[in-house]
CHARMM internal coordinates of N, CA and C (Angstrom, degrees):
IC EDIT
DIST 1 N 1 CA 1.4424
DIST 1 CA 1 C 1.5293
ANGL 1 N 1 CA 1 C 108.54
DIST 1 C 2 N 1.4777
ANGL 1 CA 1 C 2 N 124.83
DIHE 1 N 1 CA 1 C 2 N 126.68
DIST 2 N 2 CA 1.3590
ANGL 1 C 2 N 2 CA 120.95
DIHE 1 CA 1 C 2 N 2 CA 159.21
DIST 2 CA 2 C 1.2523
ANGL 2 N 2 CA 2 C 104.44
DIHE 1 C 2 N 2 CA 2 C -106.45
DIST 2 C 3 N 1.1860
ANGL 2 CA 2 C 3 N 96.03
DIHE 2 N 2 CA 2 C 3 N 163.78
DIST 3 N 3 CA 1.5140
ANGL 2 C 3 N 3 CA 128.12
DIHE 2 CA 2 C 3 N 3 CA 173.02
DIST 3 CA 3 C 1.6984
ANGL 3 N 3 CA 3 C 120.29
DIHE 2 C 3 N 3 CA 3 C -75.45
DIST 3 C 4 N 1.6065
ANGL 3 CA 3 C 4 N 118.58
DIHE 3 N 3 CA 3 C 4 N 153.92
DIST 4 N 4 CA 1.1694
ANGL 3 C 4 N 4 CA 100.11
DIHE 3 CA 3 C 4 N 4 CA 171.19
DIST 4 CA 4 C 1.4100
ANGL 4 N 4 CA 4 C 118.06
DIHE 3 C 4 N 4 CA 4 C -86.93
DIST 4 C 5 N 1.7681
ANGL 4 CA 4 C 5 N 114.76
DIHE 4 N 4 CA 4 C 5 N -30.54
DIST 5 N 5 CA 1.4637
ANGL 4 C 5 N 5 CA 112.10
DIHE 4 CA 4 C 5 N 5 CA -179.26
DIST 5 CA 5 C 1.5095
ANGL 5 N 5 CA 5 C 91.93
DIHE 4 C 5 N 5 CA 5 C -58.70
DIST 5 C 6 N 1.8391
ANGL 5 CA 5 C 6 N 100.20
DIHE 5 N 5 CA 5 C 6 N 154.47
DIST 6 N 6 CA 1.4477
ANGL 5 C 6 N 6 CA 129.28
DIHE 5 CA 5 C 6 N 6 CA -175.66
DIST 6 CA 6 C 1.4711
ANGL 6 N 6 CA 6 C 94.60
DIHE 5 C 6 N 6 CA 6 C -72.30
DIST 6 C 7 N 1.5576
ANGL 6 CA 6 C 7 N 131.73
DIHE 6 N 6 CA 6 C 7 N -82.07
DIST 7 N 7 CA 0.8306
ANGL 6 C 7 N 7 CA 125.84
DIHE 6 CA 6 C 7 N 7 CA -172.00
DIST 7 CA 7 C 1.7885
ANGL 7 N 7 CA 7 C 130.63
DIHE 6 C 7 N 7 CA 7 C -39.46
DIST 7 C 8 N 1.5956
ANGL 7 CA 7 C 8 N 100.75
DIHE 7 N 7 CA 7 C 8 N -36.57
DIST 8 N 8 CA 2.0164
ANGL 7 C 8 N 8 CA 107.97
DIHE 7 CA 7 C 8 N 8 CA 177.05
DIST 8 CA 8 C 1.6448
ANGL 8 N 8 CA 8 C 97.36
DIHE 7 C 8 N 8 CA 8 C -49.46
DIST 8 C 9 N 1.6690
ANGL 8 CA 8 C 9 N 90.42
DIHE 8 N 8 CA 8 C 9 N -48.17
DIST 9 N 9 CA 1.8243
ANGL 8 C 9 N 9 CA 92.63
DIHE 8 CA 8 C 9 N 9 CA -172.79
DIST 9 CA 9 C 1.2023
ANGL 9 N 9 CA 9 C 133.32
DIHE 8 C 9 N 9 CA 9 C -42.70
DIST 9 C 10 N 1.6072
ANGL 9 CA 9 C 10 N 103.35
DIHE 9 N 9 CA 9 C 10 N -41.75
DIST 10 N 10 CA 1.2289
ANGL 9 C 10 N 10 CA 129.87
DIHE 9 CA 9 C 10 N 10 CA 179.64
DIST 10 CA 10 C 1.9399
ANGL 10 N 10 CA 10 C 122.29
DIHE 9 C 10 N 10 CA 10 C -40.23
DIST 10 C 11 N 2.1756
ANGL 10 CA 10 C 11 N 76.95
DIHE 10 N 10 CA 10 C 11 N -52.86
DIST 11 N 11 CA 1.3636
ANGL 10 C 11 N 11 CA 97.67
DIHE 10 CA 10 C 11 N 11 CA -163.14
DIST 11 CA 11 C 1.4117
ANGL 11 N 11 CA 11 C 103.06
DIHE 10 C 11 N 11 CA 11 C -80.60
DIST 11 C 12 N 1.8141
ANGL 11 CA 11 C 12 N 122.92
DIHE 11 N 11 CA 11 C 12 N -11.70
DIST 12 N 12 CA 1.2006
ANGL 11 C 12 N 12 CA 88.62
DIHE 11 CA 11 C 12 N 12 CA 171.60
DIST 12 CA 12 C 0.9512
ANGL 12 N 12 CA 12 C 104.85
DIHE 11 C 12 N 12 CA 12 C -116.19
DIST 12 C 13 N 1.1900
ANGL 12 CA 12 C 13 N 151.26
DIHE 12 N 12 CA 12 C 13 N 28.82
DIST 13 N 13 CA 1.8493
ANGL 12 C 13 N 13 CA 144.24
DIHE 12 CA 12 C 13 N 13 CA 129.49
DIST 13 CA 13 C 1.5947
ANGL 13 N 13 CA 13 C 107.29
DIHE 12 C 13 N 13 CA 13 C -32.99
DIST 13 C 14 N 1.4707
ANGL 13 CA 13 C 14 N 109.74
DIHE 13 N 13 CA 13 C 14 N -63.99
DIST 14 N 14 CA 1.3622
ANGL 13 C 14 N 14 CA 113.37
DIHE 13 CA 13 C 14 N 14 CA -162.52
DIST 14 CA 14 C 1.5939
ANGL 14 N 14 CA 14 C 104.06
DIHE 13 C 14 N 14 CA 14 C -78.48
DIST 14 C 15 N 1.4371
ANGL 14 CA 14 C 15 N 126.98
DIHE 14 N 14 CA 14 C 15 N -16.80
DIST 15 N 15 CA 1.1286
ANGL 14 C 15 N 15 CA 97.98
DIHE 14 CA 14 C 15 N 15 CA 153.81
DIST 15 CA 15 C 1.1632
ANGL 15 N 15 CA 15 C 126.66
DIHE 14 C 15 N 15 CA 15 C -86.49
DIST 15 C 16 N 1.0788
ANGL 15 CA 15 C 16 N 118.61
DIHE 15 N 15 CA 15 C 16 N -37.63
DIST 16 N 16 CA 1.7366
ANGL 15 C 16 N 16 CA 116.25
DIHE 15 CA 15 C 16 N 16 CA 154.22
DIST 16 CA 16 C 1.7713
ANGL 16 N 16 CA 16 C 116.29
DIHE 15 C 16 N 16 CA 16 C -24.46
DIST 16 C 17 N 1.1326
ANGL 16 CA 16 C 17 N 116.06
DIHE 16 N 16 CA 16 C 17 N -37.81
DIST 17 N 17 CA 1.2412
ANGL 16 C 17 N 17 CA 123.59
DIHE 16 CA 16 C 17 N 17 CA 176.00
DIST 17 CA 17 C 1.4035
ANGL 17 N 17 CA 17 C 115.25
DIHE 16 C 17 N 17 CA 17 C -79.86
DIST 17 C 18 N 1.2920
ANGL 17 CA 17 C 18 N 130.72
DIHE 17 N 17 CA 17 C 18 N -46.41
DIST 18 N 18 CA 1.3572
ANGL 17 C 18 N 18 CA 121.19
DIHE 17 CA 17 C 18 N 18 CA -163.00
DIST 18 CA 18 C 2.0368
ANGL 18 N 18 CA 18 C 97.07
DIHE 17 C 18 N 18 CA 18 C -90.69
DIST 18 C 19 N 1.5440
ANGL 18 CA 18 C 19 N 115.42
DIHE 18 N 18 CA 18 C 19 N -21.28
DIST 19 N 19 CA 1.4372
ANGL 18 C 19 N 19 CA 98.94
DIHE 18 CA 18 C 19 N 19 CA 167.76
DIST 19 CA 19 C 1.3142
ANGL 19 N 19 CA 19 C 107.84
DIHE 18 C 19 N 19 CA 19 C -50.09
DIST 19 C 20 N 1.1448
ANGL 19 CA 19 C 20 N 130.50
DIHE 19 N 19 CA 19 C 20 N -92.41
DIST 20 N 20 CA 1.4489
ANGL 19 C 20 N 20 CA 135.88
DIHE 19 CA 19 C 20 N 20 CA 173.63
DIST 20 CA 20 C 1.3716
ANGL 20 N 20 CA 20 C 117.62
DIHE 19 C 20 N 20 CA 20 C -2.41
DIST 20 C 21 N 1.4478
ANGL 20 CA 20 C 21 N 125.20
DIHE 20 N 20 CA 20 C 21 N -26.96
DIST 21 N 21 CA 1.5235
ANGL 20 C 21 N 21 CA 121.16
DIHE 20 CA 20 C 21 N 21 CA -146.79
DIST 21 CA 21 C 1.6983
ANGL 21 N 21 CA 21 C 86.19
DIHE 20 C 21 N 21 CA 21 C -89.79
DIST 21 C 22 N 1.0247
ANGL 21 CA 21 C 22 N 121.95
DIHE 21 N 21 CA 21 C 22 N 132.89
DIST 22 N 22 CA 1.7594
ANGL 21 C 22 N 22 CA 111.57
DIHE 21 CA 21 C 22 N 22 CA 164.09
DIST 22 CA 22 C 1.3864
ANGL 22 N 22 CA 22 C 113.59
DIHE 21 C 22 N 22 CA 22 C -63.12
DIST 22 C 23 N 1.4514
ANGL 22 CA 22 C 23 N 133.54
DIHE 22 N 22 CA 22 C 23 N -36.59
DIST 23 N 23 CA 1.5156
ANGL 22 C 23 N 23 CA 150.59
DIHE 22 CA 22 C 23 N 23 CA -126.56
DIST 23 CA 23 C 2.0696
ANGL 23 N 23 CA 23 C 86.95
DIHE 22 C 23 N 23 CA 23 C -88.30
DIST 23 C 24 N 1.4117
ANGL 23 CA 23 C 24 N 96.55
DIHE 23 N 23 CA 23 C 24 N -46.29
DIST 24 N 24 CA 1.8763
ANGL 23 C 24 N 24 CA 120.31
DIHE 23 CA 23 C 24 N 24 CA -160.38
DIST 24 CA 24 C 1.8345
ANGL 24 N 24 CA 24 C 93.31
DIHE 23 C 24 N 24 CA 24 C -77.56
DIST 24 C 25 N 1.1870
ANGL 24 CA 24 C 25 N 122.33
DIHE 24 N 24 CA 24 C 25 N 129.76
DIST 25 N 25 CA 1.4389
ANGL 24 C 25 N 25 CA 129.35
DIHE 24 CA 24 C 25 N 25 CA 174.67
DIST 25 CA 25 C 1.9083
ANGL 25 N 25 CA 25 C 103.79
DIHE 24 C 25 N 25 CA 25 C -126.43
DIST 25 C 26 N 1.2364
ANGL 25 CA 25 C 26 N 120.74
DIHE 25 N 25 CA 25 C 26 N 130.74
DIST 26 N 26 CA 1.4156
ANGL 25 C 26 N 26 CA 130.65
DIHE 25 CA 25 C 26 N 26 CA -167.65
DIST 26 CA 26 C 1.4195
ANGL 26 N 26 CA 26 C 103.28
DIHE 25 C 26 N 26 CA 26 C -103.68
DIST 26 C 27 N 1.6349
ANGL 26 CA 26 C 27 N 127.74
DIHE 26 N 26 CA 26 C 27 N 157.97
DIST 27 N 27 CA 1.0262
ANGL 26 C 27 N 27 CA 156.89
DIHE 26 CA 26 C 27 N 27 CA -173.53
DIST 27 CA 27 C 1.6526
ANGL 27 N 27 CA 27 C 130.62
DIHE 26 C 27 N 27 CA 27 C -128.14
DIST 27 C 28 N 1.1809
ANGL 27 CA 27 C 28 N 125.17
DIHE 27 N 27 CA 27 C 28 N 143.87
DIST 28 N 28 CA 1.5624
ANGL 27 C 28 N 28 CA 79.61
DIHE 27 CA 27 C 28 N 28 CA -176.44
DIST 28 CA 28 C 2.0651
ANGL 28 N 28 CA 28 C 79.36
DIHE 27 C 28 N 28 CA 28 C -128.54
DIST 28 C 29 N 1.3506
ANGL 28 CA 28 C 29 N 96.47
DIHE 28 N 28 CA 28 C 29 N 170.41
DIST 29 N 29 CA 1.7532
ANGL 28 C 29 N 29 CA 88.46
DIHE 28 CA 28 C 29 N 29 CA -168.81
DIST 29 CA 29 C 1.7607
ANGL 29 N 29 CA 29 C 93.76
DIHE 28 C 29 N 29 CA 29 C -130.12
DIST 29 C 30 N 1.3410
ANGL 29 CA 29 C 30 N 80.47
DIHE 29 N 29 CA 29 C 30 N 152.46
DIST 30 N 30 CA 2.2602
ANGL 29 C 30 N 30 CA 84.94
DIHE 29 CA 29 C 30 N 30 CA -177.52
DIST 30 CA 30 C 1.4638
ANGL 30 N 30 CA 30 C 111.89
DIHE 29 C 30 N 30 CA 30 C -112.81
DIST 30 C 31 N 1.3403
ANGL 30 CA 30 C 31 N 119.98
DIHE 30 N 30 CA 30 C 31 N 122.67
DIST 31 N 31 CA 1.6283
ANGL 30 C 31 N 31 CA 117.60
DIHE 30 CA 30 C 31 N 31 CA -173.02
DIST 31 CA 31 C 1.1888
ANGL 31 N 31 CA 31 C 88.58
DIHE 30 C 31 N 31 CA 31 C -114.07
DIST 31 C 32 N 1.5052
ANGL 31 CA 31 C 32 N 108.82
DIHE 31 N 31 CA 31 C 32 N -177.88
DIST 32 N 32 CA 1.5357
ANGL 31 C 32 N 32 CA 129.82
DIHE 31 CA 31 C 32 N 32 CA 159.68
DIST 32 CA 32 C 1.1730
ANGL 32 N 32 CA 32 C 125.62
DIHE 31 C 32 N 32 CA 32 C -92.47
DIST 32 C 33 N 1.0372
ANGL 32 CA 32 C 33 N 137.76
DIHE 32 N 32 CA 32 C 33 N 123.11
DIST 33 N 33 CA 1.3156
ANGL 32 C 33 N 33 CA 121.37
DIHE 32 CA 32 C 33 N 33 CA -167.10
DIST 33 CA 33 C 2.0557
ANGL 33 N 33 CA 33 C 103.04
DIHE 32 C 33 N 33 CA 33 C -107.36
DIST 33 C 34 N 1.5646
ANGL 33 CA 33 C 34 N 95.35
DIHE 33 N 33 CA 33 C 34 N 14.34
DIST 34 N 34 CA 1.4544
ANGL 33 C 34 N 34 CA 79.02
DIHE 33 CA 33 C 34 N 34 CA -170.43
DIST 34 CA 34 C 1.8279
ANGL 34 N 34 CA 34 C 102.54
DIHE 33 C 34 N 34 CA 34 C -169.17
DIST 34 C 35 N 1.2002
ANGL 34 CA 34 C 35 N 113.04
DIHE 34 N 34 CA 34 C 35 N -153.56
DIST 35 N 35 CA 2.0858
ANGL 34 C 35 N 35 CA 113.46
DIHE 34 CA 34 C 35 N 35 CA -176.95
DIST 35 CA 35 C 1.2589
ANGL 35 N 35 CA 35 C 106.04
DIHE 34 C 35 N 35 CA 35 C -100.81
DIST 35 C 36 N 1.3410
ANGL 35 CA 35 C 36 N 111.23
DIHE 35 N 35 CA 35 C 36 N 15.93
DIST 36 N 36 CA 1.9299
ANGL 35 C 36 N 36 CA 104.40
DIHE 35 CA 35 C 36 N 36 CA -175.87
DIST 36 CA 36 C 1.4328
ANGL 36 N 36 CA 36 C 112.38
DIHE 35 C 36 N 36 CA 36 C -64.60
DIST 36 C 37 N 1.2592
ANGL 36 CA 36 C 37 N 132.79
DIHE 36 N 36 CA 36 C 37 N 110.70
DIST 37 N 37 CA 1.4362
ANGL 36 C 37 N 37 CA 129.29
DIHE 36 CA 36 C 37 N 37 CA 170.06
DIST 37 CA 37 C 1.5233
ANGL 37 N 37 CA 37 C 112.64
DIHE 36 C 37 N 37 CA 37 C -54.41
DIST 37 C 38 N 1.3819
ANGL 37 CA 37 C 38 N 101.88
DIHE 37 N 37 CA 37 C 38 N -47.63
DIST 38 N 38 CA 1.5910
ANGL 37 C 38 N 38 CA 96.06
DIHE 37 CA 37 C 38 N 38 CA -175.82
DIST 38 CA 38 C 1.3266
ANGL 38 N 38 CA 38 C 119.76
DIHE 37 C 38 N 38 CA 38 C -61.56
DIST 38 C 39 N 1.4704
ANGL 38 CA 38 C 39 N 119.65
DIHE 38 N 38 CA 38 C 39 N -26.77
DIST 39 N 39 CA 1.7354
ANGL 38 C 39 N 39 CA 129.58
DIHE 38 CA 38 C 39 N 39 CA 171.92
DIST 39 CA 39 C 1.6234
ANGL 39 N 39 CA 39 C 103.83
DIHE 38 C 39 N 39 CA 39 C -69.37
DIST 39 C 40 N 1.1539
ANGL 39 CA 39 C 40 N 123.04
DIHE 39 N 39 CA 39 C 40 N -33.86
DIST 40 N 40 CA 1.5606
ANGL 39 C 40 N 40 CA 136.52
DIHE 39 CA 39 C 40 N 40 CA 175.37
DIST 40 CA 40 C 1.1245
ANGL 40 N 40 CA 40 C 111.07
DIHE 39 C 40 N 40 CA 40 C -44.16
DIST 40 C 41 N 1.3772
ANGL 40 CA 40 C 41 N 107.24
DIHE 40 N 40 CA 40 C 41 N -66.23
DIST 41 N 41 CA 1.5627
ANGL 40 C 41 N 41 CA 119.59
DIHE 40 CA 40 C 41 N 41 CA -171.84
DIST 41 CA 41 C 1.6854
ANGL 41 N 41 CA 41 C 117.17
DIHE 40 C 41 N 41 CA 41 C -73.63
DIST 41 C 42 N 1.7886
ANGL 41 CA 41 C 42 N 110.64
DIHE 41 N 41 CA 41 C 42 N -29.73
DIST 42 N 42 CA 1.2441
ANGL 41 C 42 N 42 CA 115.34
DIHE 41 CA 41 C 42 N 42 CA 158.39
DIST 42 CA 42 C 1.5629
ANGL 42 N 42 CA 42 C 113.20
DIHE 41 C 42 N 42 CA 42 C -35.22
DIST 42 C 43 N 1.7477
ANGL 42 CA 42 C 43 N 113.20
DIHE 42 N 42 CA 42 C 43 N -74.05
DIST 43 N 43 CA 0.9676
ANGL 42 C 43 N 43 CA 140.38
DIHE 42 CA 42 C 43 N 43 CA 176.39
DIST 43 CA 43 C 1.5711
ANGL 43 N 43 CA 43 C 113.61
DIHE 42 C 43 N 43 CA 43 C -17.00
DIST 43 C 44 N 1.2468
ANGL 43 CA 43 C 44 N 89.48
DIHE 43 N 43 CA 43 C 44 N -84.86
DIST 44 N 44 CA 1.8262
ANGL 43 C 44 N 44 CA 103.84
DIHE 43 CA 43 C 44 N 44 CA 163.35
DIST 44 CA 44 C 0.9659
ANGL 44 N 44 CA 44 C 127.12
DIHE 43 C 44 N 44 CA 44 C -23.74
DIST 44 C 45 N 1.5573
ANGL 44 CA 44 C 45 N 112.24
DIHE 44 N 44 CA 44 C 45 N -63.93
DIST 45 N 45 CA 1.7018
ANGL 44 C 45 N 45 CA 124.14
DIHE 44 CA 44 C 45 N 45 CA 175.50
DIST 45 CA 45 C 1.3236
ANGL 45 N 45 CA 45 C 107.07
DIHE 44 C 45 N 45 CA 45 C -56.33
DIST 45 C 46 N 1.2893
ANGL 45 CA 45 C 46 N 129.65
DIHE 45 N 45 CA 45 C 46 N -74.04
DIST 46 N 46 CA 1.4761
ANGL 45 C 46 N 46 CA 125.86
DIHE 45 CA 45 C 46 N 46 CA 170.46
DIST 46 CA 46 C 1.8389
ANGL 46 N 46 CA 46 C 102.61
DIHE 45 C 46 N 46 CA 46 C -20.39
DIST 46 C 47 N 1.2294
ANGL 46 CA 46 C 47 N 118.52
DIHE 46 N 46 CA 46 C 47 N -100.13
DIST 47 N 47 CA 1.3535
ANGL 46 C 47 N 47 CA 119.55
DIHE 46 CA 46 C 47 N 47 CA 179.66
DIST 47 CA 47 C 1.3461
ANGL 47 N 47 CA 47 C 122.43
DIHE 46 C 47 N 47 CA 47 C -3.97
DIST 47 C 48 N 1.3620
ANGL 47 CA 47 C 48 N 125.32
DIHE 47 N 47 CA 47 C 48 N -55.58
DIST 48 N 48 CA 1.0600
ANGL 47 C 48 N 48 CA 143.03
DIHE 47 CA 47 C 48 N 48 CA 177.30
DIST 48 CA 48 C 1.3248
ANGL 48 N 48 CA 48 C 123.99
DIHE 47 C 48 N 48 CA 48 C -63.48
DIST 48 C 49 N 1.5862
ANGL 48 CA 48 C 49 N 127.62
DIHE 48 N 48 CA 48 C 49 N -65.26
DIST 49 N 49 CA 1.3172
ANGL 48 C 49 N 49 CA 112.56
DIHE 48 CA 48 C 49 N 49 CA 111.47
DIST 49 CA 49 C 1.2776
ANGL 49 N 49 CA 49 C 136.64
DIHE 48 C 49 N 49 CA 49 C 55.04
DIST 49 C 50 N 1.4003
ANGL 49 CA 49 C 50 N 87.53
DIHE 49 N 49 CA 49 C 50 N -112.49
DIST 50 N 50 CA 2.0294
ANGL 49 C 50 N 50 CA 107.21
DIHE 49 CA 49 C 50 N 50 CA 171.81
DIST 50 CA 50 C 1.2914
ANGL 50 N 50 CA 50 C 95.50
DIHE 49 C 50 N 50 CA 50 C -66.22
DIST 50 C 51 N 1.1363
ANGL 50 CA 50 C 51 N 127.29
DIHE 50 N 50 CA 50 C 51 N -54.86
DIST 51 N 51 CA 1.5168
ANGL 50 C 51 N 51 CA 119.47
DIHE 50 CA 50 C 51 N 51 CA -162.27
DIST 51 CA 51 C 1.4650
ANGL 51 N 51 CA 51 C 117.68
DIHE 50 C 51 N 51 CA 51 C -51.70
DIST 51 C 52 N 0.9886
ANGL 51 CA 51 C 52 N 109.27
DIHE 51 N 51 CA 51 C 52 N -41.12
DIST 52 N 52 CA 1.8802
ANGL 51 C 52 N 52 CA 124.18
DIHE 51 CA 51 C 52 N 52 CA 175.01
DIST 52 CA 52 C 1.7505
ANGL 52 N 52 CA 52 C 99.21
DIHE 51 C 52 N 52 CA 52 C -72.12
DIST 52 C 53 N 1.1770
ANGL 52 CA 52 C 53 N 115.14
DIHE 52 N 52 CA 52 C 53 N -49.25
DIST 53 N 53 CA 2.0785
ANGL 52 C 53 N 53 CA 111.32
DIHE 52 CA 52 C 53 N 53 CA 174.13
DIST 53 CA 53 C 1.3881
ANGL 53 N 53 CA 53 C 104.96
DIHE 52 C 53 N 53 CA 53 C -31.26
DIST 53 C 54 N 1.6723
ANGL 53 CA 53 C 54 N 103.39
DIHE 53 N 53 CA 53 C 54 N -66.94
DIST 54 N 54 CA 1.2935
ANGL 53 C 54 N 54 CA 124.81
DIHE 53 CA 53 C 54 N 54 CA -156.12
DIST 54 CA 54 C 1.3665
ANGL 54 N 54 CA 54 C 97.58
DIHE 53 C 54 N 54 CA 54 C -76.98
DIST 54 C 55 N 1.3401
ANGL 54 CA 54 C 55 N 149.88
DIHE 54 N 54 CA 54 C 55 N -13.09
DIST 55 N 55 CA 1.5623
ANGL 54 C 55 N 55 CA 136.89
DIHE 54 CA 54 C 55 N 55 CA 179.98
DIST 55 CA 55 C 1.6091
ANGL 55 N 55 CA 55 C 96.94
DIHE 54 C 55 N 55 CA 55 C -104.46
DIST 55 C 56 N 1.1196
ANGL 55 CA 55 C 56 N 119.44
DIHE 55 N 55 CA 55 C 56 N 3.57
DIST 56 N 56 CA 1.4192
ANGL 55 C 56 N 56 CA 113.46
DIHE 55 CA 55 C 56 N 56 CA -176.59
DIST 56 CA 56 C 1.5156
ANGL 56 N 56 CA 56 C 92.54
DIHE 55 C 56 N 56 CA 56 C -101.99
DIST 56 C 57 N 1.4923
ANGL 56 CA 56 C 57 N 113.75
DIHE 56 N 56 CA 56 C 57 N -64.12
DIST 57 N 57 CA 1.5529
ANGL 56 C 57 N 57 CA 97.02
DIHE 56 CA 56 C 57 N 57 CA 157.07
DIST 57 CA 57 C 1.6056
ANGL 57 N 57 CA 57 C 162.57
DIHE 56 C 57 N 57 CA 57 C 36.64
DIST 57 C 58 N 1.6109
ANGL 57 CA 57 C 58 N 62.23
DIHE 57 N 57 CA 57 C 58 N -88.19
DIST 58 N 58 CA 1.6791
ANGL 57 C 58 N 58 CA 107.88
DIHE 57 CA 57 C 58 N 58 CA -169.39
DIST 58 CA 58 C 1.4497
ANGL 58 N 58 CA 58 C 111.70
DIHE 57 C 58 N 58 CA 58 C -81.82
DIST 58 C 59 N 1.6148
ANGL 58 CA 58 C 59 N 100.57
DIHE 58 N 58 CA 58 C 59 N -32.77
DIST 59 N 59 CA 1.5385
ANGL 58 C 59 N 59 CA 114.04
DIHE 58 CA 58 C 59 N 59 CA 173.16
DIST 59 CA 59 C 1.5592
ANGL 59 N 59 CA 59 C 124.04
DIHE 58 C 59 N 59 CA 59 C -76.98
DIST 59 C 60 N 1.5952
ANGL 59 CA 59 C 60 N 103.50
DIHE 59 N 59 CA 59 C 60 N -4.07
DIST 60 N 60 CA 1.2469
ANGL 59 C 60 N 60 CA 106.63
DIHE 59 CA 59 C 60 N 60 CA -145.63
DIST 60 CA 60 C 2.1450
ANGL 60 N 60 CA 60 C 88.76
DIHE 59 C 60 N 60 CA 60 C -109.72
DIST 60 C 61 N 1.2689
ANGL 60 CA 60 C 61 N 96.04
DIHE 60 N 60 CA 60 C 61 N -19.56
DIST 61 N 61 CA 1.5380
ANGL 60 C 61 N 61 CA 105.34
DIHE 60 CA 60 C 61 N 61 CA -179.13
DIST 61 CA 61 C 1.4504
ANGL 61 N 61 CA 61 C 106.75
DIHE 60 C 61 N 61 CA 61 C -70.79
DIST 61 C 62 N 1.2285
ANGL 61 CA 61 C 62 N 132.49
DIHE 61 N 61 CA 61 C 62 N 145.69
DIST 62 N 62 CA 1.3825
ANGL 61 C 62 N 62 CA 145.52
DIHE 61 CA 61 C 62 N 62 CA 174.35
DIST 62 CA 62 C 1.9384
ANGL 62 N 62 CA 62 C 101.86
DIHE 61 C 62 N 62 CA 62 C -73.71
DIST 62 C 63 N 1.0832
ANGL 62 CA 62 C 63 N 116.19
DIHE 62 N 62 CA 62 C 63 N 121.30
DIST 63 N 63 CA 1.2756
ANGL 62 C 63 N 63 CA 124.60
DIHE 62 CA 62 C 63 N 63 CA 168.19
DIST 63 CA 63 C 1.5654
ANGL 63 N 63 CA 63 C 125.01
DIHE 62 C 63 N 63 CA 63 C -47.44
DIST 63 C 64 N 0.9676
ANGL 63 CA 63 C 64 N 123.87
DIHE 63 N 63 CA 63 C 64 N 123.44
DIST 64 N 64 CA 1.4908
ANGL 63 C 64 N 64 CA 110.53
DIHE 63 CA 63 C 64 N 64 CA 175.82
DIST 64 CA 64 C 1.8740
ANGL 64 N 64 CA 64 C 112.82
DIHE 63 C 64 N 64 CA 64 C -92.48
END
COOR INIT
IC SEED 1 N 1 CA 1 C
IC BUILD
């Protein structure tokens, strides 16, 4: 399905394009959309999370 605005169109050609691409790898990201504490603390935990993946990682690479 396209769109009639030019620009929507735009955006989904090129994403249409970069799915396809092997080279391009996607992400998907989690906001808040609102005052939920309990989504807050989700939030957090996730974050935290990655943050410990990525420093473990990081530890795990040979220093140059």
């Amino acid at each position: 399905m396209t769109s009639v605005d030019p620009d929507r169109a735009l955006q989904q050609k090129l994403q249409s394009y970069l799915e396809r691409n092997a080279n391009i790898g996607q992400y998907r990201v989690f906001y808040d959309r609102g005052d939920d504490v309990d989504a807050q603390a989700l939030l957090e935990n996730l974050k935290s999370a990655k943050q410990a993946i990525k420093e473990k990682q990081q530890n795990l690479l040979p220093a140059d």
